[in-house]
N, C-alpha and C positions, 0 to 999 in steps of 0.2 A: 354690524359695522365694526367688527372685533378687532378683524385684521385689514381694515381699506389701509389705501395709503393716504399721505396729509398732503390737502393742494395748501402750496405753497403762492403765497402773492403779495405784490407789495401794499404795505399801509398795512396788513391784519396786524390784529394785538394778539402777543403771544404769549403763552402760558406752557407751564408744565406740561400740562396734556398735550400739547402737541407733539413736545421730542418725545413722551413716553409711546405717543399714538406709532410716532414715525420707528422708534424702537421695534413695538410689538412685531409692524408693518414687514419689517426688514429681515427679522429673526423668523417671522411664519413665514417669508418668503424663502429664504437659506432653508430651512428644515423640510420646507415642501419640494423644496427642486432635488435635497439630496434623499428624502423617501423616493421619491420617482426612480431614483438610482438604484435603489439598494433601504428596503423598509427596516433592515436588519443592522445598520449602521449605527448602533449604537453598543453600549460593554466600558469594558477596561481596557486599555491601552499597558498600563505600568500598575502595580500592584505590590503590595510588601505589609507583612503583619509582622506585630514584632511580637517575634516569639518567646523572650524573657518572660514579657505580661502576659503574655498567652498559658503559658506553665503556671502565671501564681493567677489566672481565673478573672482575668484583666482584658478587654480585646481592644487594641488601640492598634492603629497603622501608622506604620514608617511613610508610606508613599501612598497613594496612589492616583493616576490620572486616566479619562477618558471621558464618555459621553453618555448622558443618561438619556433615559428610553422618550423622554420628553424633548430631546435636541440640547440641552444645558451642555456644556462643555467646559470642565473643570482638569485643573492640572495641581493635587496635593501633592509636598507645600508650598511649590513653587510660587502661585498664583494666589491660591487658594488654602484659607485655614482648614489645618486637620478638624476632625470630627473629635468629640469629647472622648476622651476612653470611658471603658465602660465596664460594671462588675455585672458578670453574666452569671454566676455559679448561681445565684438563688433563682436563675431564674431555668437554670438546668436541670431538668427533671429525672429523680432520681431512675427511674425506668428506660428512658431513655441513653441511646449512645451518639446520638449526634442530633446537634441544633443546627438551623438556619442561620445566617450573617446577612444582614442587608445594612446597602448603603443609601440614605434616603436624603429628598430635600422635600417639603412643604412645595405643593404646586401651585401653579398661580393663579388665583384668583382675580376674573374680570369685574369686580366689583372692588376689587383696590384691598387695602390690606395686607400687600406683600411684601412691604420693607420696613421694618421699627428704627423708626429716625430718632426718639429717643434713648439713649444709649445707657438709661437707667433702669429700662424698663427690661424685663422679659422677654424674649424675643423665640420664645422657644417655638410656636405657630409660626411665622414669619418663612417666609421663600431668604428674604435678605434682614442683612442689618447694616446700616448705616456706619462708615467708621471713617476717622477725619485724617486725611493723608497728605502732609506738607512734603508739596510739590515745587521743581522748578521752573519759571520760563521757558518751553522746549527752545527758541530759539537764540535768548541769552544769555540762557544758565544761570538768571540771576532772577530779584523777584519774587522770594520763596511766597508763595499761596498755601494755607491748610484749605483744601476740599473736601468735601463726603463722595465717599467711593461703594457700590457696595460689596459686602461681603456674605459669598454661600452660607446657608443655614445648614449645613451638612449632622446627620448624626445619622447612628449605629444603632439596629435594630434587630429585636432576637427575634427568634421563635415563633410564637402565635401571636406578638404585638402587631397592636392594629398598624395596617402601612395605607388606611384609607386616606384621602389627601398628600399622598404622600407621592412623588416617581420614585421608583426605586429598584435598586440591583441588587440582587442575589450574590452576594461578592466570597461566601463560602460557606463550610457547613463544618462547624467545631465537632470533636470526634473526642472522645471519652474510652483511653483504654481502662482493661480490666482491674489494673494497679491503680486508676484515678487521675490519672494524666492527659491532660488535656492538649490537643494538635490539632492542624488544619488536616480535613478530610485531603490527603492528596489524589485521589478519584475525580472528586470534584471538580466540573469546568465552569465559571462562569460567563454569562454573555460576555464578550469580548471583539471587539475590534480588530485586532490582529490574534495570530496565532501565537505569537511571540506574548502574548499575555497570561498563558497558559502551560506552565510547564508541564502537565500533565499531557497536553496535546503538542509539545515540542519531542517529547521525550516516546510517544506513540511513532512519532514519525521517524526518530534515531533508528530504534528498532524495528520497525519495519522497512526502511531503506538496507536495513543490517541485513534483512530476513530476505530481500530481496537481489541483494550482494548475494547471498550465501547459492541460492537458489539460482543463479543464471551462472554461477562456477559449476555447481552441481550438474544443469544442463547441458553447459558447456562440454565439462569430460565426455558428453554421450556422444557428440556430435564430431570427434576430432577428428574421424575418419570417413572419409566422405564417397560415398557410393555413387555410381551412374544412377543406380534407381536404388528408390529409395521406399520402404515398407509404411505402411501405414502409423505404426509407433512411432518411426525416425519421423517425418511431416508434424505429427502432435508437439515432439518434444522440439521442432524448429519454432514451432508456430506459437510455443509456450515460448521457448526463450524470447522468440520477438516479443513478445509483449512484456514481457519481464524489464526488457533491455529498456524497452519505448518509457516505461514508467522509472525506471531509475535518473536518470537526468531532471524529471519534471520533480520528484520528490526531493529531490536534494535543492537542488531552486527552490524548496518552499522550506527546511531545512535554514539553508544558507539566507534565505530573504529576509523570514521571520516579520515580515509587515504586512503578510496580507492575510483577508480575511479568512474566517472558517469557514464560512459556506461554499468558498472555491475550493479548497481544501476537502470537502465533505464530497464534491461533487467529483472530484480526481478519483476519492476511495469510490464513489460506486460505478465511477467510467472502471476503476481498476478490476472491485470487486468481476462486474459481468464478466468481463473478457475471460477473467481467472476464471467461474464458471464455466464457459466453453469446456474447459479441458479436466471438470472436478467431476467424480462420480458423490459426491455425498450429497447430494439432495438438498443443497441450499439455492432456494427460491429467491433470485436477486428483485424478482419482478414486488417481494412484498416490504420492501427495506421502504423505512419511514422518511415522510418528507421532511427537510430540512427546520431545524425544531432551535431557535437562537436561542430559549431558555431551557432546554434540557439538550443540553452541548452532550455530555457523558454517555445518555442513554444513546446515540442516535449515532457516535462514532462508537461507542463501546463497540456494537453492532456487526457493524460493516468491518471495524480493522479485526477483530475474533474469526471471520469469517475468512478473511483472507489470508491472516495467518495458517486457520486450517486448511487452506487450500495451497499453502504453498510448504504443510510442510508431507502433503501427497509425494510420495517419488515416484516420478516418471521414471520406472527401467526400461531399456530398451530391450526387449525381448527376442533375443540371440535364437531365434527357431533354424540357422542352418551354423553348423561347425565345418572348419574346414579342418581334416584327417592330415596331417603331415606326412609324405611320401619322400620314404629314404632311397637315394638310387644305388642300389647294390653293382650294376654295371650296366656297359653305355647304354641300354634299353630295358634294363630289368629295376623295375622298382616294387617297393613294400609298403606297407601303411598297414598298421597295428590298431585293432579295434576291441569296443569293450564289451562287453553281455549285452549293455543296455542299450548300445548303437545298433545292432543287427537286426534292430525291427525299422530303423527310421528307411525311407528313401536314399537312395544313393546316387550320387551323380558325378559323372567324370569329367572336369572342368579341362577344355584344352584349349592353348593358343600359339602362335608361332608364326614365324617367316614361311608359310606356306597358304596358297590359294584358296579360298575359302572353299569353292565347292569340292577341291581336290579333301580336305578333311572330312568334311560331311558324309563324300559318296566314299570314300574309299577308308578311311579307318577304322568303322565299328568290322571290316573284314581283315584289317591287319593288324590287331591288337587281340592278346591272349590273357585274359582272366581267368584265377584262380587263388586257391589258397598257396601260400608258399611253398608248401609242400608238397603240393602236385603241378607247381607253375611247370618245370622244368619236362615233366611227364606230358604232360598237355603241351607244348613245341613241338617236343620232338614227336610225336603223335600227326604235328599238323591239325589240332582240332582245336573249335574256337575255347572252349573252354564256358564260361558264363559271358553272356549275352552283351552287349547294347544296341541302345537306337539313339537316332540323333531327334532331338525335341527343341522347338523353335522358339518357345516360351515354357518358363521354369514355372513353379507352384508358388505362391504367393507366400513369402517367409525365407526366400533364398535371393541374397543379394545377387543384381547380376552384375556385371563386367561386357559393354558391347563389343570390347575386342578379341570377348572368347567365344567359343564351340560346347556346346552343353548337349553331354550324353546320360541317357539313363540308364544306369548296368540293373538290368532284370534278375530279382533274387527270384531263380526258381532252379529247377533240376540238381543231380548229385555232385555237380563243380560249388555250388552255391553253399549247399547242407555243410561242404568241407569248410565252403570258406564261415561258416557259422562254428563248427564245432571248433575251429582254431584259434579264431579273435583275430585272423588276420587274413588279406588281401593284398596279391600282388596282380604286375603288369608288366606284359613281354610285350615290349613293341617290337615290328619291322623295323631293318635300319635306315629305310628311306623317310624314317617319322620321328627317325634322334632326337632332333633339334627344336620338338615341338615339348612347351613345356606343360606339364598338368598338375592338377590339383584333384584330391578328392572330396566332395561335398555333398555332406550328412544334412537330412531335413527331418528335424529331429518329428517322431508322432506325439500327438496328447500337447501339443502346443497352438 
């Protein structure tokens, strides 16, 4: 009958137990409806050590407010008295580099015993203590009344002290450098209510919003040029930048909000993590990242933001497998294009487009165009002979960007017009003058790509 609620009727005789009954009643109802919601709702809200004491071996708090794991909801010292400070050095083991912090309150007991109403006594067991607080009339201001209000039994607990009977938060972990100086573990996250409680998890998030800025610039430059079709690299590095982009707004909203919880925050990192997998080759298995963990915060993002970080600091290059040859026009039909040792093995292809009818290029150019090296173009005209070959090909090799308003030819490296154009480094083109006006390009597919 722990938590019934009190029937309420006229004529009962009433006592203490009733409002305490109807109290219990009211607080398991509140803490029951907001587990339903969310079993993780409880932590730190606001938090502050003062670090004077902290350096001379002293741990006492400036602030702090939130909810403990039992539903209690305190606001130090607004509301509520600070916790005693406390000498921790003796109890700081010299082997050791870092202790435990907890913040605890004595739980409450259904057999009574939770408040020391006498104000002389001890009260170190106690959930509450008793303290007399001259009140006004709320409605006129006048009237003064002393009442007993009560007040949290709040204290500060190290290491391996017992925290039986006790609810309690993990509120930090004292760190001991090698010179003897004493700090708050900055690693360290404690359960927490909002993110904003956590500088260590605000400051996760700066940085990787940062990593993510940098990374969708970087993508960007690849993309500035935009092709009819497009290679399977170009597709990877769109389809990374979308998600890149999708996550940048949601993480700065959580940045800029600073009040919501960590476990929606945990749940963005591993929405983010996977997708980033999609496009990483290092072999992180998103499927084995741990379930969301409210008293080891550290381990459980350390994790996931490590992971994303190394995937985002992979570069996607786009892998350039076709170059285009720059074609100088020496006169109104004769052009050149200058090549290097290590081009004369790729693929060649003669990129052409113009104010002329499609099937009249296809069927009639690769017979009115004369390839050769520069130094026999001119011999090869006036010969009348075709010199090195093409054919016209309907679809390119996969690695050469296409253009659908051009004509793609492939100039065939074989015979002794070919050899020349190897031994020279260079390639020309004598067009017919019914084909002036057609403009072209030459395009290398490079091999071993």
């Amino acid at each position: 009958m722990k938590y019934q609620k009190v029937v309420w009727y006229e004529g009962m005789k009433l006592d203490p137990h009733h409002f305490q009954q109807a109290d219990r009643y009211n607080q398991y109802y509140i803490n029951s409806r907001i587990g339903l919601l969310n079993p993780n709702y409880w932590g730190l809200n606001d938090f502050q050590v003062d670090a004077a004491a902290l350096a001379g071996g002293l741990f006492g708090l400036i602030k702090c407010s939130g909810v403990m794991p039992d539903g209690f909801m305190f606001n130090m010292p607004e509301n509520d008295p600070l916790p005693k400070v406390r000498n921790f050095e003796e109890l700081f083991s010299a082997t050791s580099e870092k202790m435990d912090v907890y913040l605890t309150i004595p739980v409450e007991h259904e057999s009574g015993n939770n408040c020391q109403i006498d104000e002389s006594v001890n009260y170190n067991n106690t959930r509450f203590y008793l303290q007399n607080y001259e009140v006004l009339d709320f409605n006129s201001g006048t009237n003064l009344r002393s009442i007993g209000v009560t007040r949290p039994n709040f204290q500060i607990r190290f290491g391996d002290e017992s925290l039986e009977d006790f609810s309690s938060i993990k509120i930090g972990e004292i760190a001991r450098s090698s010179d003897g100086k004493f700090t708050m573990d900055k690693n360290y996250i404690s359960p927490s209510l909002t993110i904003s409680a956590s500088s260590s998890l605000m400051n996760m998030i700066r940085e990787l919003l940062g990593n993510l800025v940098s990374k969708s610039k970087e993508l960007r430059n690849q993309t500035t040029i935009v092709k009819p079709e497009l290679s399977i690299t170009q597709v990877e590095i769109l389809l990374m930048l979308q998600t890149v982009n999708n996550f940048i707004p949601l993480l700065n909203y959580f940045y800029a909000s600073k009040h919501l919880h960590p476990e929606n925050l945990y749940i963005l990192l591993l929405n983010l993590a996977g997708q980033l997998s999609t496009f990483s080759n290092l072999g992180i298995k998103t499927s084995e990242y741990p379930s969301y963990n409210h008293k080891h915060l550290y381990e459980i993002f350390r994790q996931v933001n490590d992971d994303i970080n190394a995937m985002l600091q992979v570069e996607k290059t786009l892998e350039r497998k076709d170059i285009i040859i720059p074609l100088r026009k020496q006169a109104e039909t004769l052009y050149i294009g200058q090549l290097t040792s290590n081009q004369v093995q790729a693929q060649f292809f003669l990129a052409v487009a113009g104010d002329m009818p499609e099937k009249k290029i296809i069927a009639e150019l690769p017979k009115n165009i004369k390839i050769a090296a520069y130094e026999e173009i001119f011999a090869v005209n006036q010969a009348g002979i075709q010199g090195v070959t093409v054919e016209y090909i309907a679809r390119l090799p996969s690695g050469v960007a296409v253009n659908e308003k051009t004509h793609y030819f492939r100039i065939n490296k074989e015979g002794r017009f070919w050899d020349k154009v190897i031994a020279k480094n260079n390639i020309a083109f004598f067009l017919a003058s019914e084909f002036k006006m057609l403009k072209m390009e030459l395009v290398l597919l490079l091999s071993g790509n």
